[in-house]
C-alpha positions as CSV (number, residue, x, y, z in Angstrom):
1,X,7.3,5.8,16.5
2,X,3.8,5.3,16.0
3,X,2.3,4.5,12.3
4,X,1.7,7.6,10.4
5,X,3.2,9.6,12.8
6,X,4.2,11.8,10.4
7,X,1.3,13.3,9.3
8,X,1.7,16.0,12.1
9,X,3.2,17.8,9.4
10,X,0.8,17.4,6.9
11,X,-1.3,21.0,6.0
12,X,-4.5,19.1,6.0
13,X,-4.9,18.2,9.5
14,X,-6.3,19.9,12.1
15,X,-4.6,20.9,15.1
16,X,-6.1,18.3,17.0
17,X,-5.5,15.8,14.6
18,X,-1.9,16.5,14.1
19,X,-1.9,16.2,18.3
20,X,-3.9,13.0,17.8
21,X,-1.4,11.5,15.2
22,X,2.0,12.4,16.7
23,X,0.8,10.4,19.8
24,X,-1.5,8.0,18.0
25,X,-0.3,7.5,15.0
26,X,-2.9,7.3,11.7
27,X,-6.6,7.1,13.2
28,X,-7.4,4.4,10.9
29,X,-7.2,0.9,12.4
30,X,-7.4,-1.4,8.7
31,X,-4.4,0.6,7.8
32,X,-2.5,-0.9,11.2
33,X,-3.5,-4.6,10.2
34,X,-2.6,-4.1,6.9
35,X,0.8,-2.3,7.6
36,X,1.4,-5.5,10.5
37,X,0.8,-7.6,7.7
38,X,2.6,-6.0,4.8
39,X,5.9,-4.1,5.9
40,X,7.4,-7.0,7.2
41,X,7.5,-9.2,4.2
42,X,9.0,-6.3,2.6
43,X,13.5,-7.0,3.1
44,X,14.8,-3.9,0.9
45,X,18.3,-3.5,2.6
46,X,19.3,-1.6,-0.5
47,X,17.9,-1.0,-3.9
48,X,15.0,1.0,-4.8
49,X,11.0,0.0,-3.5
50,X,8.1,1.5,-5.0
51,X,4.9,2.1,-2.6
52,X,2.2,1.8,-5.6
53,X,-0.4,4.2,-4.6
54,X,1.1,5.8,-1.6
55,X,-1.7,8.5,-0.3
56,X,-0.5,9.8,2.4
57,X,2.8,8.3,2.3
58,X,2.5,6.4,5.3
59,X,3.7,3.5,4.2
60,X,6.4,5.5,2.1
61,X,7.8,7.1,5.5
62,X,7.7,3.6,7.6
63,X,10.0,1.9,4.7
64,X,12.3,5.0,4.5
65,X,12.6,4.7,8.4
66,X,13.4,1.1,8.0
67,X,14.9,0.8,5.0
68,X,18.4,3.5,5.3
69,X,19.9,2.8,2.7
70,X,16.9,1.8,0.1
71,X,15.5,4.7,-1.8
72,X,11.6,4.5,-1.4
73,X,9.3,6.2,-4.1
74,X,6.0,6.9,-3.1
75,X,4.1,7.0,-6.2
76,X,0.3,8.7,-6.9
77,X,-1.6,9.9,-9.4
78,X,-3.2,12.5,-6.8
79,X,-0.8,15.4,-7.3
80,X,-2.4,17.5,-4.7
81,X,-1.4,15.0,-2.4
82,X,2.2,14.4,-3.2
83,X,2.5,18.2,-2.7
84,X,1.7,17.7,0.7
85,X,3.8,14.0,1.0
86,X,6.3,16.3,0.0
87,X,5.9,19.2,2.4
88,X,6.2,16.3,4.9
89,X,9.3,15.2,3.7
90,X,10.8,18.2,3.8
91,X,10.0,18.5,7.4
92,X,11.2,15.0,8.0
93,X,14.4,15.4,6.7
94,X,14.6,12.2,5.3
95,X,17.2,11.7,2.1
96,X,15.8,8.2,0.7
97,X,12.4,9.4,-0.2
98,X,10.9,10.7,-3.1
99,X,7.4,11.0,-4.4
100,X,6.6,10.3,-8.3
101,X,3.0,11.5,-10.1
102,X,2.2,8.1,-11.5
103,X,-0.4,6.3,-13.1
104,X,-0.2,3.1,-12.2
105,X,-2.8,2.0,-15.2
106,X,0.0,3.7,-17.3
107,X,3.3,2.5,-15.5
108,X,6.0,1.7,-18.3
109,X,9.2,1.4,-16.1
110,X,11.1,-2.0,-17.1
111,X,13.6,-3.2,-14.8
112,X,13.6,-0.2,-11.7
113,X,12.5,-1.7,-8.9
114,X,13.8,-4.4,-6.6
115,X,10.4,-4.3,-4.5
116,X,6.7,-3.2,-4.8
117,X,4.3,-2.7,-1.9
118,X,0.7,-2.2,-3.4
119,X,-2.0,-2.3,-0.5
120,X,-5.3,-2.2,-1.9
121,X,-4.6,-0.3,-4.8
122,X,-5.7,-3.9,-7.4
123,X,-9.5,-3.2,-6.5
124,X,-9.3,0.4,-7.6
125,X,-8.0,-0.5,-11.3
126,X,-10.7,-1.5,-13.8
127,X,-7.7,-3.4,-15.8
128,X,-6.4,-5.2,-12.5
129,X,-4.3,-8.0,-14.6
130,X,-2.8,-5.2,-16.9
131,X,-1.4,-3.2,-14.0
132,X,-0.3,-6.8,-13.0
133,X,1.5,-7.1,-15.8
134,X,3.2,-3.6,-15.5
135,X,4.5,-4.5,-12.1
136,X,6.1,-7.3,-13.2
137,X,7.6,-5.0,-16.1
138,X,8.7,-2.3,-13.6
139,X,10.6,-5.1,-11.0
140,X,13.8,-6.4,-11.9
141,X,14.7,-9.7,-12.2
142,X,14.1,-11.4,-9.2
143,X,12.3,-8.8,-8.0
144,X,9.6,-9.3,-5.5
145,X,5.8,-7.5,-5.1
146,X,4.0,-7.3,-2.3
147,X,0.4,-7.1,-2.8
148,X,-3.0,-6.6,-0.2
149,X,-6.3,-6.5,-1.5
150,X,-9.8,-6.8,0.5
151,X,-11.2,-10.1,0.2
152,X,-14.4,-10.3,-1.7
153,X,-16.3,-11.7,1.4
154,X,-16.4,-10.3,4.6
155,X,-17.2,-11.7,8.2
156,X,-19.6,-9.8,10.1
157,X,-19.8,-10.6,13.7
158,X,-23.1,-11.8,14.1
159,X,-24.2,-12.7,11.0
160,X,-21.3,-14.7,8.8
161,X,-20.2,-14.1,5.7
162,X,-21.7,-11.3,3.0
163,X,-19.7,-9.9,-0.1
164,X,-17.8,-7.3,0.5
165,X,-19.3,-3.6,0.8
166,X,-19.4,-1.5,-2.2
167,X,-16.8,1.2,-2.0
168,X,-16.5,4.9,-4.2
169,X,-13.9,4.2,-7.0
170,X,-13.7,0.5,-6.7
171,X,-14.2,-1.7,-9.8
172,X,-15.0,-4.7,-7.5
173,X,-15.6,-5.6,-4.4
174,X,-12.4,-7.7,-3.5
175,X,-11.0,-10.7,-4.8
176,X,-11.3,-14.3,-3.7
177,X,-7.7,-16.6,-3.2
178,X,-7.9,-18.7,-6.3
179,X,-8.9,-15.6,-8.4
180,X,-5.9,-14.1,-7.4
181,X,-3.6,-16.7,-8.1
182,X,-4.8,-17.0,-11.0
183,X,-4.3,-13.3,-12.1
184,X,-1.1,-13.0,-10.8
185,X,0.1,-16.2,-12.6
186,X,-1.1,-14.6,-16.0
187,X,0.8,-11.9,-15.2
188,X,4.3,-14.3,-14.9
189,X,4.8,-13.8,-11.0
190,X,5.7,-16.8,-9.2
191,X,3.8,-17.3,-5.8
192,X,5.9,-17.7,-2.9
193,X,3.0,-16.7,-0.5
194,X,-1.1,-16.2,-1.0
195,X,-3.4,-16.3,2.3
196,X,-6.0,-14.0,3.9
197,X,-4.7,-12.0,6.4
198,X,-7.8,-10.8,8.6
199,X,-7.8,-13.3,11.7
200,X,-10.9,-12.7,13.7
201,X,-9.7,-10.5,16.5
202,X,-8.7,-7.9,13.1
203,X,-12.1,-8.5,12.0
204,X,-14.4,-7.8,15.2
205,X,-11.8,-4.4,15.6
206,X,-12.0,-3.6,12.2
207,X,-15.8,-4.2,12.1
């Protein structure tokens, strides 16, 4: 099933897009790379995985396929848009799903969760290393995260590197490695992997 297939049920589509997307999948290519990066470092046989700024849910929907006997929470502030996540869901059918209004800046669970997935939510929080800090909080022991955030540099085609573009609702353009390592060690995670994940055939498609 393609990725995001299951925004044919969403009420904000088109009916061409909902065509586009049941065959398709989710017309936005960075999501694929990130998702082909992402998902499979995620191993939630059972527990209970939080999708840190879900959107659309599409990431929410490809754990819950995977992921049986997990229970996935797809958590948002945007309540608007969990309405429809959840008009989704009820079309789905799908039993290990739910969606949570959440403020990630504001997340006080201790404990919950044996994973979180948070693709390029970091960039969009002004007090990245505090929300850090509050997904370590929320994981239980052992726990693992699995975080994706744009680089700060980006490689154009044809003419190298440049920082990042600018972006509504970002804080910062990206992050570089050692930044991150270092924010994420402040926080008390311990690394078990840090690389880019853009090899150059994702860039020229992405570009």
């Amino acid at each position: 099933m393609p990725l995001g297939s299951e925004l044919r049920h969403s009420k904000t589509l088109s009916k061409a897009e909902k065509l586009y997307v049941r065959v398709f999948g989710a017309p936005i290519n960075g999501l694929r790379i990130r998702a082909r990066r992402a998902l499979p470092l995620v191993r939630a046989e059972r527990g209970e995985v939080m999708d840190a700024g879900c959107g659309t849910g599409v990431f929410t929907f490809a754990l819950a396929r995977r992921f049986p006997n997990a229970t996935i929470v797809g958590a948002d502030i945007d309540t608007e848009q969990l309405e429809d996540n959840r008009r989704v869901l009820a079309e789905l059918g799908l039993t290990n799903v739910r969606f949570e209004t959440t403020d990630l800046t504001r997340l006080s669970d201790e404990d919950r969760f044996d994973w979180i997935l948070s693709v390029d939510n970091l960039e969009h929080i002004e007090d990245d290393e505090d929300a850090l800090r509050r997904f370590r909080r929320a994981l239980k022991p052992g726990g693992r995260l699995v975080l994706h955030v744009p680089g700060y540099e980006r490689r154009w085609l044809f003419f190298g590197w440049s920082v990042n573009f600018d972006v509504e609702g970002h804080f910062r353009p990206g992050y570089r490695i050692e930044e991150l390592r270092g924010k994420l060690e402040r926080a008390g995670f311990e690394i078990e992997q840090l690389h880019a994940t853009y090899g150059w055939i994702e860039t020229i498609t992405n570009n």
